[in-house]
VOLUMLUM-527766 format. One record per residue: residue in three letters; z, y, x of N, C-alpha, C, O, CB in turn. Coordinates in nm, 4 decimals, m for minus. Each point is the difference from the previous one (the first is absolute). Glycine has a CB too. Example, Ala and Ser with C-alpha at 12.3 -4.5 7.8 and 13.67 -1.06 7.14 Angstrom:
BEGIN
   res        n_z        n_y        n_x       ca_z       ca_y       ca_x        c_z        c_y        c_x        o_z        o_y        o_x       cb_z       cb_y       cb_x
   ALA     0.7800    m0.5690     1.3190     0.0000     0.1190    m0.0890     0.0000     0.1200     0.0900     0.0665    m0.0019     0.1036     0.0581    m0.1154    m0.2928
   SER    m0.1966     0.2223     0.1542     0.0060     0.1190     0.0820     0.0730     0.1090    m0.0770     0.0169     0.1108     0.0509    m0.2314    m0.1736     0.0675
***
This chain:
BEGIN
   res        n_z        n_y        n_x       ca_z       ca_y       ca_x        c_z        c_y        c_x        o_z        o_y        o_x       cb_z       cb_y       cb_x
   UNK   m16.4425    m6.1992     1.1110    m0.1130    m0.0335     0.0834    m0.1062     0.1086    m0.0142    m0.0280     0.0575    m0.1052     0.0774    m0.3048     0.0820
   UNK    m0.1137     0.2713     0.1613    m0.0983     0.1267    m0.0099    m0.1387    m0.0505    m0.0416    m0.0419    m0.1004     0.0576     0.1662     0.2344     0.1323
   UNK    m0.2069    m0.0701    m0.2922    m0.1022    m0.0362    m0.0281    m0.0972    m0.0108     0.0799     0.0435     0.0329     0.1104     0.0295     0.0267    m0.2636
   UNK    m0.2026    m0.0927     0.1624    m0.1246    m0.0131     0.0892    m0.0837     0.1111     0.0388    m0.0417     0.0163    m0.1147     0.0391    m0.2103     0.0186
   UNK    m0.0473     0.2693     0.1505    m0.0541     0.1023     0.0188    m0.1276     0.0098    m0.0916    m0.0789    m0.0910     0.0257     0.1891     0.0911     0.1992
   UNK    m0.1453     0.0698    m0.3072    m0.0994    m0.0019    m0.0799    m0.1242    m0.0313     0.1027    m0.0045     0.0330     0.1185     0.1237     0.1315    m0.3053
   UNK    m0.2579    m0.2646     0.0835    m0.0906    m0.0444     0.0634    m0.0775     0.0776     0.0084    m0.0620     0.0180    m0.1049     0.0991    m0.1870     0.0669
   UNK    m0.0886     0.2766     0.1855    m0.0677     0.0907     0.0136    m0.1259    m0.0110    m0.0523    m0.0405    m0.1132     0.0264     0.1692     0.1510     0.1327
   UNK    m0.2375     0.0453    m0.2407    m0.1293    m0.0347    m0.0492    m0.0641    m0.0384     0.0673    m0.0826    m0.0805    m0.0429     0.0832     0.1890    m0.0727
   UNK    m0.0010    m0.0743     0.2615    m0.1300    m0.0813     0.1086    m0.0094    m0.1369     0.0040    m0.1083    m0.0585    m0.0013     0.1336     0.2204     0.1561
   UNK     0.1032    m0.2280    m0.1491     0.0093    m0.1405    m0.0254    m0.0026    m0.0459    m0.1154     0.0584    m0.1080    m0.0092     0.0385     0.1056     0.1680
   UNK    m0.1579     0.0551    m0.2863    m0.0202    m0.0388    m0.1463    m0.1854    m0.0664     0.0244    m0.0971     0.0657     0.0375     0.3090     0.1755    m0.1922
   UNK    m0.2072    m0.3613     0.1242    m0.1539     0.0274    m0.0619    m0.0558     0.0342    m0.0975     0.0381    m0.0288    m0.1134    m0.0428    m0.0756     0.2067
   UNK    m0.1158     0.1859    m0.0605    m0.0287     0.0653    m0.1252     0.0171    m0.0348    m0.1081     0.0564     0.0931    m0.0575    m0.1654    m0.0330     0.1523
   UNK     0.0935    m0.1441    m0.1634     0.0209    m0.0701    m0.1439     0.1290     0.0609    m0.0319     0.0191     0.0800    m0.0916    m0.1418    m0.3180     0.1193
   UNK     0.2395     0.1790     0.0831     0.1147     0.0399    m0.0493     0.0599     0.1390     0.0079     0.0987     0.0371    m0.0635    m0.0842    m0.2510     0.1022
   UNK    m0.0855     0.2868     0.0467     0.0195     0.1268    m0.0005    m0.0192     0.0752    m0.1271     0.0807     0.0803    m0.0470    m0.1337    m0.1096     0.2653
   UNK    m0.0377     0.0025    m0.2584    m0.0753     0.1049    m0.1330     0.1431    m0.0661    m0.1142     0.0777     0.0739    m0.0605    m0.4618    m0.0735     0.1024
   UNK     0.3860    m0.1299    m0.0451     0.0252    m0.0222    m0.1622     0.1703     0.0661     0.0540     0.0633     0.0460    m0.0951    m0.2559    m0.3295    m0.0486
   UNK     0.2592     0.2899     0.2692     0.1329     0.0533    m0.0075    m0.0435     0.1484    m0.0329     0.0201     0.0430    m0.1136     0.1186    m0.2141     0.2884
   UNK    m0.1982     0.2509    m0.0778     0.0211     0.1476    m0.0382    m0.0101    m0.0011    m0.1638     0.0936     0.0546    m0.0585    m0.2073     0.0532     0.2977
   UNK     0.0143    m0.1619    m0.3144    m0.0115     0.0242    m0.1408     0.1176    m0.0313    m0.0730     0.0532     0.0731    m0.0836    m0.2768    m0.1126     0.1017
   UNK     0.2744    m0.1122     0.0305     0.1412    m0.0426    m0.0775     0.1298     0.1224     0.0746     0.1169     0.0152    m0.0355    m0.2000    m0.3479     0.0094
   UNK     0.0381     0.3745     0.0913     0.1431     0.0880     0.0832     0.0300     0.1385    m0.1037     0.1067     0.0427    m0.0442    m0.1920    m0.1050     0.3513
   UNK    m0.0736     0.1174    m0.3271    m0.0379     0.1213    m0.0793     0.0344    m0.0037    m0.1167     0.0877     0.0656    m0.0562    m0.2463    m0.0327     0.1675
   UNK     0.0546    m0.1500    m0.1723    m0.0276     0.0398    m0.1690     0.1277    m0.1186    m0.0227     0.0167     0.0057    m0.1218    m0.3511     0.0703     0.0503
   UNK     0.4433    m0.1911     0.1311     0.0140    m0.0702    m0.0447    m0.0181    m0.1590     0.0114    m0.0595    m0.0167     0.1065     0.0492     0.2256    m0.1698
   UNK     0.0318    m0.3230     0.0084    m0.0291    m0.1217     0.0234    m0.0998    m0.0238    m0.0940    m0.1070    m0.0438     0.0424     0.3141    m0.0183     0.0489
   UNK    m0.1907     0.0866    m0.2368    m0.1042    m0.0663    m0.0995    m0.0888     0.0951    m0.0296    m0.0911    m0.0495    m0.0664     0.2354    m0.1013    m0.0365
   UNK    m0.1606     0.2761     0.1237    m0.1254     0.1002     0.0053    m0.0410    m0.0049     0.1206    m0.1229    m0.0009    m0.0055     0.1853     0.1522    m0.1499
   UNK    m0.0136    m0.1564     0.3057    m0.0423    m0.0289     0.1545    m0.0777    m0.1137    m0.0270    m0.1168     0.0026     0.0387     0.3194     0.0796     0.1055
   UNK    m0.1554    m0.1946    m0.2106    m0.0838    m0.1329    m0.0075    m0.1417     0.0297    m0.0594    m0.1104    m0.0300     0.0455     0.3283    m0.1140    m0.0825
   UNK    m0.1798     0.2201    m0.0925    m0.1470    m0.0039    m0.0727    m0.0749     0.0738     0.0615    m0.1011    m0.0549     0.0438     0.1629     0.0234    m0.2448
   UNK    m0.0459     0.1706     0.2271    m0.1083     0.0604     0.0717    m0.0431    m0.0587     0.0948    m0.1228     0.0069     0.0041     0.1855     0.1596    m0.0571
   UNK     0.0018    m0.2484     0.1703    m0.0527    m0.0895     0.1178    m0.1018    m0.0621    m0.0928    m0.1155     0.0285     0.0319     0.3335    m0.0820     0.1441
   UNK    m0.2067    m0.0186    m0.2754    m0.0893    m0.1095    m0.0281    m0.1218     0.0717    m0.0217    m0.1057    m0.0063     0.0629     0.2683    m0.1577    m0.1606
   UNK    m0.1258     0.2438    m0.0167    m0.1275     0.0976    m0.0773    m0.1159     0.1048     0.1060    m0.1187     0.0273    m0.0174     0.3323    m0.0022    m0.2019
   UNK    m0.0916     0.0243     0.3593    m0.1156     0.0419     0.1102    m0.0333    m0.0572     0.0650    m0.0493     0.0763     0.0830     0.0875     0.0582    m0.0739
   UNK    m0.0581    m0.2776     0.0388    m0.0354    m0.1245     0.0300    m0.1347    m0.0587    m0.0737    m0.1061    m0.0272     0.0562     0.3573     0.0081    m0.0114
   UNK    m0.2216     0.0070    m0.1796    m0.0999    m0.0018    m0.0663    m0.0837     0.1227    m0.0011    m0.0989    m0.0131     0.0721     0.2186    m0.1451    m0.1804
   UNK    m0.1116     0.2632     0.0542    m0.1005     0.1037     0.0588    m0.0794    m0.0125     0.1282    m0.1231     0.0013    m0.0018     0.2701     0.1248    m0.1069
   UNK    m0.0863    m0.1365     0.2045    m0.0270    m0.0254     0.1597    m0.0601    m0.1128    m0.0104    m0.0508    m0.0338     0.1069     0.2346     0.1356     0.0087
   UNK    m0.2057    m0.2046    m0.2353    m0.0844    m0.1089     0.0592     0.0821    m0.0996     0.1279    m0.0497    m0.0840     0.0751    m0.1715     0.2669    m0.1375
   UNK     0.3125    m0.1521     0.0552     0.0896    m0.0658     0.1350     0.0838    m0.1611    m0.0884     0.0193    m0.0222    m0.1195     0.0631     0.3451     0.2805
   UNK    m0.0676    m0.3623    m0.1026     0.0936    m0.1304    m0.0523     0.1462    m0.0032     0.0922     0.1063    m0.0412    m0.0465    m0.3495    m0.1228    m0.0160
   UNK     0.2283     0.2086     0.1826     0.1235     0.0294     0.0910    m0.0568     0.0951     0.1431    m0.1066     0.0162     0.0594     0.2383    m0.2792    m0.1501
   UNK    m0.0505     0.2907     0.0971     0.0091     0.0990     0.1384     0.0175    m0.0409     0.1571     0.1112     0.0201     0.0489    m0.0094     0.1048    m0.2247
   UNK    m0.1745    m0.1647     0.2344     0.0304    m0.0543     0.1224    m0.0759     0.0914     0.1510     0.0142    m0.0290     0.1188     0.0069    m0.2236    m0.2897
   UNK    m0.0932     0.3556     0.1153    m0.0839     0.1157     0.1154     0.0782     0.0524    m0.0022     0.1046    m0.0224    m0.0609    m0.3094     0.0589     0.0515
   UNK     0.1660     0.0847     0.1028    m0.0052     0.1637     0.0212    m0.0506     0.0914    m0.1446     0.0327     0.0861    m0.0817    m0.1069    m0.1446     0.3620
   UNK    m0.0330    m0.0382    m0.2362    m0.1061     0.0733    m0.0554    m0.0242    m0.0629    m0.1607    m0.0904     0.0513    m0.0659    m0.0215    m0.0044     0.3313
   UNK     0.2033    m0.1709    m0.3337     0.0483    m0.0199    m0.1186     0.0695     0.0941    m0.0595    m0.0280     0.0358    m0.1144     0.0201    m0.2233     0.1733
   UNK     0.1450     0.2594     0.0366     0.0880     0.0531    m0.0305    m0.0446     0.1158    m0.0113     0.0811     0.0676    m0.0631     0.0546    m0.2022     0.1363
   UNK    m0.2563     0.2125    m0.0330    m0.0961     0.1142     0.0002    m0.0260    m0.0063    m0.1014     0.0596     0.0771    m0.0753    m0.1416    m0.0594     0.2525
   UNK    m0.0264    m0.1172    m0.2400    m0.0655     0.0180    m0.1375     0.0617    m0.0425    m0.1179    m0.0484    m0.0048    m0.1131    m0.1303    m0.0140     0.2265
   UNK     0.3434    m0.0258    m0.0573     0.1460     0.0044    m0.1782     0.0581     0.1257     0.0004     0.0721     0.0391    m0.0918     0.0519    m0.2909     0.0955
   UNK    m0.1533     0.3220     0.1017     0.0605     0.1288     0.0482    m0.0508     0.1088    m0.1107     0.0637     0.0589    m0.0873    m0.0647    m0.1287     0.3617
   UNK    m0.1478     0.0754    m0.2361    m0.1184     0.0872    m0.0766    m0.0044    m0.0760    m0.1305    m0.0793     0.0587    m0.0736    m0.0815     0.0199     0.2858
   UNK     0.2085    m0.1762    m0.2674    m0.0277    m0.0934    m0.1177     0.1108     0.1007    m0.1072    m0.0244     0.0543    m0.1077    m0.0349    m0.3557     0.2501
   UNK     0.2293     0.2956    m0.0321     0.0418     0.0689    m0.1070     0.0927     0.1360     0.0080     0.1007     0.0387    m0.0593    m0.1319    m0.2688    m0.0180
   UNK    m0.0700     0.2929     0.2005    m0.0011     0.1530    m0.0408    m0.0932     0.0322    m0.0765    m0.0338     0.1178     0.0109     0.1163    m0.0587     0.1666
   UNK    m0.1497    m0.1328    m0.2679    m0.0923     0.0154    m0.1085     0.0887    m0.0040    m0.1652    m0.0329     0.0587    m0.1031    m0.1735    m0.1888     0.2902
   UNK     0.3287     0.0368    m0.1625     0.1034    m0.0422    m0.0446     0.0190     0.1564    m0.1233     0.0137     0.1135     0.0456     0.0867    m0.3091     0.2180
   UNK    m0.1025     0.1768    m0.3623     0.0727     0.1416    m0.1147     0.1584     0.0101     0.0403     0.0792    m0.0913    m0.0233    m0.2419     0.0332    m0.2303
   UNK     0.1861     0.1386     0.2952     0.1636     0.0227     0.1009    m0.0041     0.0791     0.0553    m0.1131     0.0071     0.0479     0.1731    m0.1712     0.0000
   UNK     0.0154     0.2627    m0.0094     0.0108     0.0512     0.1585     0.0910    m0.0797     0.1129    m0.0119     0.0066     0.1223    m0.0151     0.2222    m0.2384
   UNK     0.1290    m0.3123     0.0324     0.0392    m0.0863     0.0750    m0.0527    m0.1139     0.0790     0.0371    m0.0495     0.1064     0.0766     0.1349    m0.2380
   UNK    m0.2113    m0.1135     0.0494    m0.1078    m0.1563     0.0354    m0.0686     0.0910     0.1164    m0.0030    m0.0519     0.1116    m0.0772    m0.1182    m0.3905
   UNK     0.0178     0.3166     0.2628    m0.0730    m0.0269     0.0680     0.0910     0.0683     0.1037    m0.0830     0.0512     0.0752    m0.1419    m0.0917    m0.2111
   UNK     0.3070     0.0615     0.1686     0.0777     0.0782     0.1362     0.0009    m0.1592     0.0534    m0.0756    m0.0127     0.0964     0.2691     0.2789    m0.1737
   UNK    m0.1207    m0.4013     0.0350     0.0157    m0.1200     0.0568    m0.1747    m0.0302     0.0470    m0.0409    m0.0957     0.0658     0.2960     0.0119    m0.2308
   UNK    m0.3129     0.1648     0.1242    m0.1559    m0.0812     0.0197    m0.0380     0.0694     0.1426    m0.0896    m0.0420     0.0732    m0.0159     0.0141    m0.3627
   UNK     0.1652     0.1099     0.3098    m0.0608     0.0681     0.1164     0.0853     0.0447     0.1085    m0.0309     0.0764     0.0914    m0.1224    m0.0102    m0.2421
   UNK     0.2960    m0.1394     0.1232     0.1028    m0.0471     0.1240    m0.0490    m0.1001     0.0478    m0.0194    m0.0038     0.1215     0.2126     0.0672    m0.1981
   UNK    m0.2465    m0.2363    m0.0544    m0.0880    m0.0615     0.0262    m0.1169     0.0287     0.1179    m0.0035    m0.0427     0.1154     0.0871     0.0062    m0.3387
   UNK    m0.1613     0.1086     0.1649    m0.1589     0.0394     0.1009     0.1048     0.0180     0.1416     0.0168    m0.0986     0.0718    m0.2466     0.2859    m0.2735
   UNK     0.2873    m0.0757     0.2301     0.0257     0.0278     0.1050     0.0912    m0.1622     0.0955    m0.0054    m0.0250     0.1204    m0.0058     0.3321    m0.2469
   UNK     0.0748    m0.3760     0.0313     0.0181    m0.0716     0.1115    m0.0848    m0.1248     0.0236     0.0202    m0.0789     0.0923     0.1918     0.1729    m0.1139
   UNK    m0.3333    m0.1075    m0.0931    m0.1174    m0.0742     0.0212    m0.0646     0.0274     0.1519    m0.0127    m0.0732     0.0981    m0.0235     0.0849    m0.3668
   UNK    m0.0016     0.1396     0.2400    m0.0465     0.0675     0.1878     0.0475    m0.0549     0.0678    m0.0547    m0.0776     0.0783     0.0417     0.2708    m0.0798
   UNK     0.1639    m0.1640    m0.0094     0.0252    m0.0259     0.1649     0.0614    m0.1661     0.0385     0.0493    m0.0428     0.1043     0.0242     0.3373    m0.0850
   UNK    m0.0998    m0.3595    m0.1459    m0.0584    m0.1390     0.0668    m0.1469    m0.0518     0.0124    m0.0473    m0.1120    m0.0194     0.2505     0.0599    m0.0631
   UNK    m0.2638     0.1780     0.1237    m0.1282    m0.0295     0.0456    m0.1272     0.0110    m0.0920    m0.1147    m0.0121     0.0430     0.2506    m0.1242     0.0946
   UNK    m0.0999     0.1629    m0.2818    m0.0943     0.0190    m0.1006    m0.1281     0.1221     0.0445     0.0148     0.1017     0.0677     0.2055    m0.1794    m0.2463
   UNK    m0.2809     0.0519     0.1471    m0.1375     0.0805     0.0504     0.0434     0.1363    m0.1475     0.0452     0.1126     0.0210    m0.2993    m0.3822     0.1056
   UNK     0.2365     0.2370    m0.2006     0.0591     0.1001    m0.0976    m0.1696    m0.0173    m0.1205    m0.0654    m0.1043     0.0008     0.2800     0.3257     0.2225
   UNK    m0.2512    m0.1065    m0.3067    m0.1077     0.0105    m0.0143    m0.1221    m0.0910     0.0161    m0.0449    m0.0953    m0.0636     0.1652     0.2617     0.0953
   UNK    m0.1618    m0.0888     0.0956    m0.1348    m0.0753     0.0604     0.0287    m0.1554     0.0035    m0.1112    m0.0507    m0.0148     0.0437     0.2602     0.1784
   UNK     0.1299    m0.2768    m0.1555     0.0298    m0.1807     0.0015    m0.0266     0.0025    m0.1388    m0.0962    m0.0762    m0.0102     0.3003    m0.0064     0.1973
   UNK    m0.1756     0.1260    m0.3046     0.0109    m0.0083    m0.1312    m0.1264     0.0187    m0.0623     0.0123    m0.0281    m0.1192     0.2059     0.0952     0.1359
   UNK    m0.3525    m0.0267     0.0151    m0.0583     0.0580    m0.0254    m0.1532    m0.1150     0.0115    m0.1117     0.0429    m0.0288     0.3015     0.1939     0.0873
***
Protein backbone atom coordinates (compact mmCIF):
# COMPACT_ATOMS: atom_id res chain seq x y z
CA UNK A 1 0.00 0.00 0.00
CA UNK A 2 1.25 3.54 -1.06
CA UNK A 3 1.82 5.90 1.70
CA UNK A 4 0.06 9.46 2.07
CA UNK A 5 1.62 12.34 0.55
CA UNK A 6 3.52 14.20 3.17
CA UNK A 7 1.47 17.08 5.03
CA UNK A 8 2.59 20.18 3.16
CA UNK A 9 3.68 23.05 5.87
CA UNK A 10 0.98 25.52 4.65
CA UNK A 11 -1.63 23.30 5.96
CA UNK A 12 0.29 22.81 9.43
CA UNK A 13 -0.86 25.18 12.12
CA UNK A 14 1.56 27.00 13.51
CA UNK A 15 1.89 25.29 16.80
CA UNK A 16 2.33 22.23 14.88
CA UNK A 17 4.55 23.43 12.44
CA UNK A 18 7.39 24.66 14.72
CA UNK A 19 7.36 21.65 17.24
CA UNK A 20 7.67 19.17 13.77
CA UNK A 21 10.51 21.10 12.03
CA UNK A 22 12.36 20.97 15.57
CA UNK A 23 11.35 17.20 16.20
CA UNK A 24 12.28 16.53 12.30
CA UNK A 25 15.89 18.37 12.95
CA UNK A 26 17.16 17.98 16.40
CA UNK A 27 14.92 14.79 16.95
CA UNK A 28 11.80 13.80 19.19
CA UNK A 29 13.09 14.30 22.87
CA UNK A 30 15.54 17.33 22.24
CA UNK A 31 12.74 18.79 19.34
CA UNK A 32 10.32 18.47 22.38
CA UNK A 33 12.47 20.27 24.89
CA UNK A 34 13.65 23.07 22.99
CA UNK A 35 9.85 23.66 21.77
CA UNK A 36 9.01 23.92 25.41
CA UNK A 37 12.11 25.94 26.66
CA UNK A 38 11.56 28.58 23.41
CA UNK A 39 8.03 28.85 24.32
CA UNK A 40 8.87 29.68 27.62
CA UNK A 41 11.42 32.27 26.66
CA UNK A 42 8.78 33.68 24.17
CA UNK A 43 6.42 34.02 27.02
CA UNK A 44 4.05 32.00 24.67
CA UNK A 45 1.98 29.04 26.16
CA UNK A 46 0.99 27.83 22.45
CA UNK A 47 1.16 29.04 19.01
CA UNK A 48 -1.91 29.87 17.22
CA UNK A 49 -0.78 33.52 15.01
CA UNK A 50 1.35 34.54 12.33
CA UNK A 51 2.60 36.67 14.26
CA UNK A 52 3.01 33.98 17.46
CA UNK A 53 4.98 31.96 15.11
CA UNK A 54 7.12 35.33 14.42
CA UNK A 55 8.00 35.99 17.98
CA UNK A 56 8.99 31.65 18.68
CA UNK A 57 10.81 32.25 15.52
CA UNK A 58 13.07 35.29 16.95
CA UNK A 59 12.66 33.46 20.53
CA UNK A 60 14.83 30.70 19.17
CA UNK A 61 17.17 32.10 16.76
CA UNK A 62 18.35 33.49 20.02
CA UNK A 63 18.52 29.68 20.84
CA UNK A 64 22.80 28.68 21.63
CA UNK A 65 22.93 26.43 18.25
CA UNK A 66 23.40 27.11 14.84
CA UNK A 67 20.94 24.57 14.34
CA UNK A 68 18.13 26.13 16.66
CA UNK A 69 18.72 29.11 15.16
CA UNK A 70 18.70 28.13 11.21
CA UNK A 71 15.01 26.30 12.41
CA UNK A 72 14.32 29.82 13.96
CA UNK A 73 14.46 31.65 10.90
CA UNK A 74 12.91 29.03 8.36
CA UNK A 75 10.38 29.61 11.25
CA UNK A 76 10.33 33.71 10.79
CA UNK A 77 10.16 33.28 7.13
CA UNK A 78 7.19 31.15 7.09
CA UNK A 79 5.62 33.26 10.02
CA UNK A 80 5.72 36.26 7.03
CA UNK A 81 4.18 34.74 4.68
CA UNK A 82 1.28 33.80 6.79
CA UNK A 83 0.82 37.27 7.20
CA UNK A 84 3.08 38.12 10.24
CA UNK A 85 3.91 41.79 10.22
CA UNK A 86 7.47 40.67 11.27
CA UNK A 87 9.38 43.19 13.68
CA UNK A 88 7.26 46.25 13.81
CA UNK A 89 3.99 44.00 15.23
CA UNK A 90 6.54 42.84 17.94
CA UNK A 91 7.58 45.92 19.09
Amino acid sequence: MAEPPPTQDVELPPHALALSKLVRVLGAARGRRVFDETLASAELTTITTAEELFVFSEALARHPGGIEAAVGAMLGVSAVLRGAKGRAATR
